[in-house]
N, C-alpha and C positions, 0 to 999 in steps of 0.2 A: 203319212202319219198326221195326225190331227190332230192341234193344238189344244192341252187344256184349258175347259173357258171355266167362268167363274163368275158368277154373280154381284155386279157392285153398282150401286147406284143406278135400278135400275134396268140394266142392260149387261149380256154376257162380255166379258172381256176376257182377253188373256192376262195373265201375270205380267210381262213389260210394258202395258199401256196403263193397269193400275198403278205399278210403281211411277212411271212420271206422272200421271194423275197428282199421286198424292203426297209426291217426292220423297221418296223410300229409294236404296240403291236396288236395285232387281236383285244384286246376289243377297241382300238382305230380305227382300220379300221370299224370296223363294225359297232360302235357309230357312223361314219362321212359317212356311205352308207345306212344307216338304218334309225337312227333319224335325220341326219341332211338332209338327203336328198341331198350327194354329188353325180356325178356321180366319177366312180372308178379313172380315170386319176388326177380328183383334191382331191378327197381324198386321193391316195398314194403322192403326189406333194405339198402339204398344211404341211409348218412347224409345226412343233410341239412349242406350247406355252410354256416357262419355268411356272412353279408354281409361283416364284416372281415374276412374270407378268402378269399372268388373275386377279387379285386383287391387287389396289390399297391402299397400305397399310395408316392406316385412321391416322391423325397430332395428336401426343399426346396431351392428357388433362394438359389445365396450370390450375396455381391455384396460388390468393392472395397472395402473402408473401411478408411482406416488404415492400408495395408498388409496388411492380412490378409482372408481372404474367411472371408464372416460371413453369417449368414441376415438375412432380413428382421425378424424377432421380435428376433433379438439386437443390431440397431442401433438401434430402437426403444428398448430399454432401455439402450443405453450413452447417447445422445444425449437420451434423456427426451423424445423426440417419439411423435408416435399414429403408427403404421405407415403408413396413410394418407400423410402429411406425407413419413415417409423413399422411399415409393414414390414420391412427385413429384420429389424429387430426386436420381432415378437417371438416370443416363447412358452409356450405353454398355456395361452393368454395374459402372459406378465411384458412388458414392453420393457426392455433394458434400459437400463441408464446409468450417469457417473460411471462409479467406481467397474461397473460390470462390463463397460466399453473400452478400458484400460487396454486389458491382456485379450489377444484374441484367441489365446488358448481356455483361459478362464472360465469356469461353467456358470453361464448367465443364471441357473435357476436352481433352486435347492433338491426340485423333482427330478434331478438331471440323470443319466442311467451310469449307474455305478457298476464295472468289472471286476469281478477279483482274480487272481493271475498272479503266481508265485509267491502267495501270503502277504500281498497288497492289495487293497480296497481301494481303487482310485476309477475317479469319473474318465469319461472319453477323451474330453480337451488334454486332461494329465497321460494319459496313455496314448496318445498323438504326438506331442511333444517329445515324451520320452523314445517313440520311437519312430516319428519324421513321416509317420504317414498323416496326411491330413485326414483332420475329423470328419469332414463331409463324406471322404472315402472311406472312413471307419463305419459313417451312418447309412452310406450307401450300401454299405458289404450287409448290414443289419435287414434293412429291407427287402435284399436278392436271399435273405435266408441264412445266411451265414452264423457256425457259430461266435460266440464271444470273442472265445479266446483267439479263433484261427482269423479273426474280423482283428485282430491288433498283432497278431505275429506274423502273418504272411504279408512280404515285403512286394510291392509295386515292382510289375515286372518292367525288365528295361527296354520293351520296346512300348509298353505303354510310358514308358515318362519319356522315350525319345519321340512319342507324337504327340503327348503333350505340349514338349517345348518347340514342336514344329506348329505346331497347331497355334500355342501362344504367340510365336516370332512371326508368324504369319497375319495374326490379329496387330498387333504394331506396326508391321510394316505398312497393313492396310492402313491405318489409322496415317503413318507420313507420309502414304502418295495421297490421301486426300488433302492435307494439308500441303504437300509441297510440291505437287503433280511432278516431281525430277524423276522418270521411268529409270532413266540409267543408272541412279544412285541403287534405285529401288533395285533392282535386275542383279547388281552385284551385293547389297544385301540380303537378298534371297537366297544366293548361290553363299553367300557365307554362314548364313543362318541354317542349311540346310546339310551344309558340310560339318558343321558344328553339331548337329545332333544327332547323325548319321556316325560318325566319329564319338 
């Protein structure tokens, strides 16, 4: 097989001797004589684009607060929270605050999805409460399709809340053998943890 040559300066070459010629990367010349379809003179002559410059970088996300719309960086610092923290309490692009942080039942936003069920009109948080299944589980039951009503009357079967709290007592536990490396403590809180939601 016989190497494509190419006319530069005189004299045939191949494509790897003109890129260090002309200190080009080879997989660059070859990308701009290949697919781009240059010929060699504007391909070795054709600036190289920095990376901050082929992509225009996109205007951050504002969001609700206060009345005025504000990035994410900048209610982190009005509020002295880690960004993190103010990302979990967005909603709807309204960013919670005061009074709306109170009740965690409380519907953070006026858009919030209201049920109606037995001749009351009440949001998720209110129909969580009143019947102890948690809202997430309410919002999760909405997304797998569920309807309304059967998403607040059907009650958390008891072997999912007994791997729940095995699940949670196991997240704890983890958390005091890192902190207290005692296995034996640990070994008999496991067995009692486990007895307990088993039971």
């Amino acid at each position: 097989m016989t190497k494509r040559l190419f006319k530069f300066e005189g004299a045939h070459r191949t494509l790897w001797e003109i890129a260090s010629m002309v200190g080009v990367a080879r997989s660059t010349l070859f990308d701009r004589v290949t697919r781009q379809g240059l010929d060699i003179h504007e391909a070795t002559t054709r600036p190289i684009t920095p990376p901050h410059l082929k992509f225009k970088p996109k205007p951050p996300k504002v969001f609700e607060f206060r009345g005025q719309m504000m990035t994410l960086k900048e209610i982190a610092a009005v509020v002295d929270r880690h960004p993190n923290t103010v990302r979990r309490r967005i909603v709807n692009g309204h960013v919670l605050d005061g009074q709306e942080l109170v009740d965690p039942y409380m519907e953070p936003h006026p858009l919030c999805r209201m049920i109606f069920y037995q001749g009351e009109n009440l949001s998720v948080a209110d129909w969580a409460k009143r019947t102890g299944i948690d809202r997430f589980t309410i919002y999760s039951r909405f997304y797998m399709g569920w309807d309304p009503i059967r998403a607040i009357t059907t009650p958390i079967k008891a072997t999912y809340q007994a791997r729940t709290i095995r699940v949670r007592n196991r997240r704890t536990i983890t958390r005091m053998v890192i902190l207290t490396r005692n296995r034996r403590a640990i070994r008999r809180m496991v067995g009692a943890a486990y007895s307990s939601a088993v039971s």
